[in-house]
LUMMITI-361409 format. One line per field, with one value per residue: x, y, z of N, C-alpha, C in turn. Coordinates in Angstrom, 3 decimals, always signed. Example, Ala and Ser with C-alpha at 12.3 -4.5 7.8 and 13.67 -1.06 7.14 Angstrom:
# residues 2
n_px	(+13.190 / +12.850)
n_py	(-5.690 / -2.250)
n_pz	(+7.800 / +7.080)
ca_px	(+12.300 / +13.670)
ca_py	(-4.500 / -1.060)
ca_pz	(+7.800 / +7.140)
c_px	(+13.200 / +12.900)
c_py	(-3.300 / +0.030)
c_pz	(+7.800 / +7.870)
***
This chain:
# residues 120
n_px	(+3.814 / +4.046 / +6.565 / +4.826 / +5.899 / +8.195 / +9.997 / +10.764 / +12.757 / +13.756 / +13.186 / +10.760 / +10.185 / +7.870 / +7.445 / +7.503 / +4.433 / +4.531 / +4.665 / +2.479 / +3.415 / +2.736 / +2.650 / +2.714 / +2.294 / +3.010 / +0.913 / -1.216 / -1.328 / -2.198 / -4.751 / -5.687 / -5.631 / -7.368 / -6.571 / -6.055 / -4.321 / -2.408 / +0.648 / +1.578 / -0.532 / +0.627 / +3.176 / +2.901 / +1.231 / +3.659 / +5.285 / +4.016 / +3.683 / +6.000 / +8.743 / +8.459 / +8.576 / +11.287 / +10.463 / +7.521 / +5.555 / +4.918 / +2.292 / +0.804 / +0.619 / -0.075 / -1.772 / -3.752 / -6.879 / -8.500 / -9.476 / -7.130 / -4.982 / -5.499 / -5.419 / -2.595 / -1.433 / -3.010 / -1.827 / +1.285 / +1.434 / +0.213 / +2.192 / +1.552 / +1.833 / +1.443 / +3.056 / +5.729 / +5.514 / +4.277 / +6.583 / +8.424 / +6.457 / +7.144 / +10.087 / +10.318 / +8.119 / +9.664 / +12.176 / +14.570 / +15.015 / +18.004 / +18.754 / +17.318 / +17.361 / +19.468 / +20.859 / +18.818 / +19.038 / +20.486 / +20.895 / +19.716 / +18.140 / +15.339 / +11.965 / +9.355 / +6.902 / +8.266 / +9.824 / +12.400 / +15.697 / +16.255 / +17.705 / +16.175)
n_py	(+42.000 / +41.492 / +39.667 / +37.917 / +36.655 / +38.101 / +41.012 / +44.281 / +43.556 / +41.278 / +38.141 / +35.930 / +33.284 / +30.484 / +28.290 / +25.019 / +22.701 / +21.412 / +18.392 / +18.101 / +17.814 / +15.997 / +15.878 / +13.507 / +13.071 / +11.497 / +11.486 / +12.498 / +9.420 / +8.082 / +8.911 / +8.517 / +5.812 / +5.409 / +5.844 / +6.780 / +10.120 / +12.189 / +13.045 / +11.816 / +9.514 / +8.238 / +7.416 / +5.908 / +3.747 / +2.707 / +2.197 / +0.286 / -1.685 / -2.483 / -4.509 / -5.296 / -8.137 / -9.071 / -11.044 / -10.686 / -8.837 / -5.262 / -4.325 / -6.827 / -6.725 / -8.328 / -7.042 / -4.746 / -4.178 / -5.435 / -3.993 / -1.666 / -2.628 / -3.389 / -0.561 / +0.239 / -1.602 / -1.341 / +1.761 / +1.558 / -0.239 / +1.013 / +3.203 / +5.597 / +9.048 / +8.244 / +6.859 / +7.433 / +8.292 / +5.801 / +4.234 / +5.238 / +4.932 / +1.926 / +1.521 / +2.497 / +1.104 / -1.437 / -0.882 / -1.706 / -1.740 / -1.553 / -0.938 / +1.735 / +4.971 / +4.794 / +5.037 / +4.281 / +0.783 / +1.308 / +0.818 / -1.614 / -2.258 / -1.382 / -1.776 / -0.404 / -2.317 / -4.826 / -7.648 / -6.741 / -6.033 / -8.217 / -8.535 / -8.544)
n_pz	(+8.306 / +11.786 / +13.584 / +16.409 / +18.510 / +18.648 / +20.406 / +20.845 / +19.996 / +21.404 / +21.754 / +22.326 / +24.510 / +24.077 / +26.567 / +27.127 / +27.695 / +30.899 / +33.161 / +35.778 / +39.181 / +41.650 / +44.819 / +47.272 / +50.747 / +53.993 / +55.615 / +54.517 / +52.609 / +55.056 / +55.122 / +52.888 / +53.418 / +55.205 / +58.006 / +61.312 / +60.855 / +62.304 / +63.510 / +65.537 / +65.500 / +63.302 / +63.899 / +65.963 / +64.654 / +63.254 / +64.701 / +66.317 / +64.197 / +63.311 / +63.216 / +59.805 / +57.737 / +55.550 / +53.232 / +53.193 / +51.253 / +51.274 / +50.551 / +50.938 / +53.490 / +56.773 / +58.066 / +56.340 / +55.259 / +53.374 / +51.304 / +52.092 / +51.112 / +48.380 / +47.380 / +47.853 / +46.717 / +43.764 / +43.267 / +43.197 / +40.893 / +38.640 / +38.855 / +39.970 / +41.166 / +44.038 / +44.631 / +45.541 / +48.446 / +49.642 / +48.878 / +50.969 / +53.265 / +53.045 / +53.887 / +56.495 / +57.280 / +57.505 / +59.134 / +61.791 / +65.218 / +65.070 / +62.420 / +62.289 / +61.050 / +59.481 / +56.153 / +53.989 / +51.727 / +48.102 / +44.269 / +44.211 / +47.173 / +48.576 / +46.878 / +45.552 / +46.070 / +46.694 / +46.934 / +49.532 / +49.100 / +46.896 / +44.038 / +40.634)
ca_px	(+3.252 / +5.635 / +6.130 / +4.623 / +7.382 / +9.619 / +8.573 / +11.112 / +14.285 / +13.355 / +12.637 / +9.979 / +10.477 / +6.912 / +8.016 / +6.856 / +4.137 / +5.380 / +3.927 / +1.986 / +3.809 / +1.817 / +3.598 / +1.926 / +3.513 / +2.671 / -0.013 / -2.076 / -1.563 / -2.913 / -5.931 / -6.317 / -6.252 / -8.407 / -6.479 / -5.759 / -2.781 / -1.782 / +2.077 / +1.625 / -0.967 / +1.706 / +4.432 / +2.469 / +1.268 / +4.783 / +5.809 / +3.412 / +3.772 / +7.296 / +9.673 / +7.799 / +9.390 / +11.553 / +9.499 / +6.532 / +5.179 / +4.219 / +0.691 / +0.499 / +0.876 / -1.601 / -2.470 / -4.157 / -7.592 / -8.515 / -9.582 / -5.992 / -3.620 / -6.181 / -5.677 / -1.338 / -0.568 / -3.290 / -0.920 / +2.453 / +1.162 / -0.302 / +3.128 / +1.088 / +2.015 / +1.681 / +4.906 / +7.120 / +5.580 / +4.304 / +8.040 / +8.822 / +5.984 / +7.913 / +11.523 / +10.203 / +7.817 / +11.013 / +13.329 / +14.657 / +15.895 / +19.608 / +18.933 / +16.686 / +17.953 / +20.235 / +20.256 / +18.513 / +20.184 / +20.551 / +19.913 / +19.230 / +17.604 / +13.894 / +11.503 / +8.147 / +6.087 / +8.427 / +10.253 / +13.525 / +17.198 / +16.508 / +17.546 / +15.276)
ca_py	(+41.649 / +41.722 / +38.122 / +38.020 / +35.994 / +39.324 / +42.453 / +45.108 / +43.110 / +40.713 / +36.367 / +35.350 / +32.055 / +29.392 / +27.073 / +23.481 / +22.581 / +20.759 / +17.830 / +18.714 / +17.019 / +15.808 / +14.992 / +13.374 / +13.257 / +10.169 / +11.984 / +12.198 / +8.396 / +7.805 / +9.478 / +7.718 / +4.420 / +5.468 / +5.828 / +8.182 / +10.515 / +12.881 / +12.398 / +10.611 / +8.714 / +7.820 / +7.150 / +4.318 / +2.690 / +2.139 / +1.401 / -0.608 / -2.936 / -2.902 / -4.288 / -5.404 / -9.151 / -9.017 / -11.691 / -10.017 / -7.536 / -4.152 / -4.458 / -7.934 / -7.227 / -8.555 / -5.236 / -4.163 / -4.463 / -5.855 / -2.368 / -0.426 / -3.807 / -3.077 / +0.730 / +0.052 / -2.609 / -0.197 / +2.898 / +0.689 / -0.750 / +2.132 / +4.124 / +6.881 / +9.771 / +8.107 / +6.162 / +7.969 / +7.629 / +5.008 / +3.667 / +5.774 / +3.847 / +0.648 / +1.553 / +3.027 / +0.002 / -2.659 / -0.710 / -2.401 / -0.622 / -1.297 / +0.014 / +2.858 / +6.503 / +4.682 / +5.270 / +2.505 / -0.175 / +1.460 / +0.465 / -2.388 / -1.900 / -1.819 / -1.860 / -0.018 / -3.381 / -6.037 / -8.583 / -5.928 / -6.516 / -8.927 / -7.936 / -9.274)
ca_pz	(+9.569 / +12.551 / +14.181 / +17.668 / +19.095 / +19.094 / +20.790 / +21.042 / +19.893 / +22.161 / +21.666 / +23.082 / +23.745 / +24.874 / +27.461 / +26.692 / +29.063 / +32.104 / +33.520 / +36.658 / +39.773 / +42.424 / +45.807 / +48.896 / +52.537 / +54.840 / +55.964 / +53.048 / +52.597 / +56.228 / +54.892 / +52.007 / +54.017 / +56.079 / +58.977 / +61.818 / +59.848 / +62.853 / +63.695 / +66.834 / +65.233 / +62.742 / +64.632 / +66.441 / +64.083 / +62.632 / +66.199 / +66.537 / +62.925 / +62.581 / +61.736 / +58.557 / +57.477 / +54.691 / +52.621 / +52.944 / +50.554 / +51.477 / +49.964 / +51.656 / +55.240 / +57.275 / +58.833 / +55.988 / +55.243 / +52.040 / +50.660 / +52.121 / +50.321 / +47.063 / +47.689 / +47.803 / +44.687 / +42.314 / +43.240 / +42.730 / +39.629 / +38.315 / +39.412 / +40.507 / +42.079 / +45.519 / +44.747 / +46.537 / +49.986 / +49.555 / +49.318 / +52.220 / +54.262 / +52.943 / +54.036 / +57.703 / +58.149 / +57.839 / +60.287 / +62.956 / +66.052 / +65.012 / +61.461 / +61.723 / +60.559 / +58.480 / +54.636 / +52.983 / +50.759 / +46.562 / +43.742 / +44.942 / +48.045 / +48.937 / +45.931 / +46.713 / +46.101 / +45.930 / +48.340 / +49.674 / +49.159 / +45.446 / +42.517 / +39.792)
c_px	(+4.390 / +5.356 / +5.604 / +4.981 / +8.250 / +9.271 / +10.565 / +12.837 / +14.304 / +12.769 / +11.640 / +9.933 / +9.124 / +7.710 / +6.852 / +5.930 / +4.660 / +4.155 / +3.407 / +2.316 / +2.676 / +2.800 / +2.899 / +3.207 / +1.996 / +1.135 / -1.705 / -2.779 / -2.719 / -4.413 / -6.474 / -6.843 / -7.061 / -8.036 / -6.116 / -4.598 / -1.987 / -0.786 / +2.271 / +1.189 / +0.543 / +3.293 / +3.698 / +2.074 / +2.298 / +5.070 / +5.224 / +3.576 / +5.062 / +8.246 / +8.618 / +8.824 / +9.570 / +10.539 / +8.054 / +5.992 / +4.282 / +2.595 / -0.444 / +0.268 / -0.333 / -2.222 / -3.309 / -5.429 / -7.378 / -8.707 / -7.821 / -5.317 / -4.125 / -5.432 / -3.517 / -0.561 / -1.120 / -2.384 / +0.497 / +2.256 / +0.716 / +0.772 / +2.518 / +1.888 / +2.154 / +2.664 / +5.486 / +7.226 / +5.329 / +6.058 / +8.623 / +8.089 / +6.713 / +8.782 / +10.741 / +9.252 / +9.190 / +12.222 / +13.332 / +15.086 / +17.513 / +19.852 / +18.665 / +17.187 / +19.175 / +20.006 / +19.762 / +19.253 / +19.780 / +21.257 / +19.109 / +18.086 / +15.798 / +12.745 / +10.037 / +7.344 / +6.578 / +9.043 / +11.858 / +14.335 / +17.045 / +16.864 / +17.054 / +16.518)
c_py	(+41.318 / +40.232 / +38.690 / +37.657 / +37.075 / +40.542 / +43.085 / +44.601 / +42.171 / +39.290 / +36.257 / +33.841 / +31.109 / +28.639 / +25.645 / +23.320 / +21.180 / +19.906 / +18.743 / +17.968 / +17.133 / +14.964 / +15.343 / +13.046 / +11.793 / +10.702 / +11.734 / +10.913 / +7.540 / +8.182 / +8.724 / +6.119 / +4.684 / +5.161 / +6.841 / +8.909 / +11.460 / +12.351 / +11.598 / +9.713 / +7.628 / +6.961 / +6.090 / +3.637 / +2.121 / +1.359 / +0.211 / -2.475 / -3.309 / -3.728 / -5.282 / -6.837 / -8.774 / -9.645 / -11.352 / -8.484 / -6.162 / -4.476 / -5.600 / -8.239 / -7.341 / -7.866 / -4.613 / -4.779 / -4.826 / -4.382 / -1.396 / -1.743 / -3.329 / -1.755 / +0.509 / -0.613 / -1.810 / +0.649 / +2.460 / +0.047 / +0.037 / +3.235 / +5.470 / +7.602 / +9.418 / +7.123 / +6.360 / +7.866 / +6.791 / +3.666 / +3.878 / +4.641 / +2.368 / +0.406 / +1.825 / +1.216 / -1.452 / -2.201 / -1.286 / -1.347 / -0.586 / -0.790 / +1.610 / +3.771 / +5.992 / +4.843 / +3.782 / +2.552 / +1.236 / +0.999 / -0.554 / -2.584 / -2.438 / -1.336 / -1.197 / -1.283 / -4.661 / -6.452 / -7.458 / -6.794 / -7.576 / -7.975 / -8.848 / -9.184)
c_pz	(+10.528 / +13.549 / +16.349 / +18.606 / +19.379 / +19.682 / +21.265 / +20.864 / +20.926 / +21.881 / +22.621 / +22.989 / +24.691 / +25.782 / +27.152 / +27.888 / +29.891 / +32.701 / +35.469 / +37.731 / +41.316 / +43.873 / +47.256 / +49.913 / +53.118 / +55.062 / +55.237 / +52.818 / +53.418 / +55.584 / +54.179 / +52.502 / +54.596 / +57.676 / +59.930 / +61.413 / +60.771 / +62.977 / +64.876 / +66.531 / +64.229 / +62.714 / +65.452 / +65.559 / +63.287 / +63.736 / +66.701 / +65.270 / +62.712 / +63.292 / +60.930 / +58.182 / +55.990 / +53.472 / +52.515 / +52.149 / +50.973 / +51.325 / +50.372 / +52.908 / +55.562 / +58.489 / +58.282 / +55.598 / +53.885 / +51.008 / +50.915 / +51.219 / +48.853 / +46.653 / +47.132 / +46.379 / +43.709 / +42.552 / +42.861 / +41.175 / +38.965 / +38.411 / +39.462 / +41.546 / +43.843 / +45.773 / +45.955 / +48.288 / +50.157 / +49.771 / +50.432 / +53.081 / +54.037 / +53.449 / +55.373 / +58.635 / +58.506 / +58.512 / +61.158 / +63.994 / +66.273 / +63.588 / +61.608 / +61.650 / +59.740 / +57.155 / +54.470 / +51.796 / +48.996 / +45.930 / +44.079 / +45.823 / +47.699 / +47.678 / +46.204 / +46.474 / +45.890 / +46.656 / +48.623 / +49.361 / +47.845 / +44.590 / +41.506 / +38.665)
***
């Protein structure tokens, strides 16, 4: 019986399956809160909340309804897929207008749910 792995002098080789990556944009997020997500929309309401106080936790600000803060610590605690912007919305809400477009702090730096600039 001829292995079915080889075909004509030839390995066939499976590829392992691959997790399935899932990557949201601000946008998305907006949605999920339940708020307006166009880029203007977007861009004011940063403009509008920020700068974001160090001591205050993302998930804590008191901008968010009790459902979007719920909606922020499950996805952080849960390290779901909506990590990543999620962190983004973190680092953009605590710009100042003498930081912003600068790199943010690493490793170190801003934590997606946790007071910025500590290291634990």
């Amino acid at each position: 019986m001829s292995d079915p792995t080889r075909s004509r002098g030839w390995t066939i080789r499976r590829r392992p399956p691959t997790m399935e990556v899932h990557l949201h944009c601000m946008t998305h997020l907006f949605d999920q809160l339940g708020l307006a997500s166009g880029r203007e929309d977007i861009q004011a309401f940063l403009e509008f909340h920020r700068p974001l106080a160090d001591h205050i936790r993302l998930s804590e600000a008191p901008f968010w309804s009790a459902s979007q803060s719920a909606l922020l610590r499950e996805q952080v605690q849960q390290d779901a897929d909506w990590v990543g912007v999620i962190d983004e919305l973190n680092i953009r809400l605590r710009e100042t207008t003498t930081n912003r477009g600068l790199p943010s702090p690493s490793p170190q730096g801003t934590a997606v749910d946790e007071q910025p600039f500590q290291v634990e």
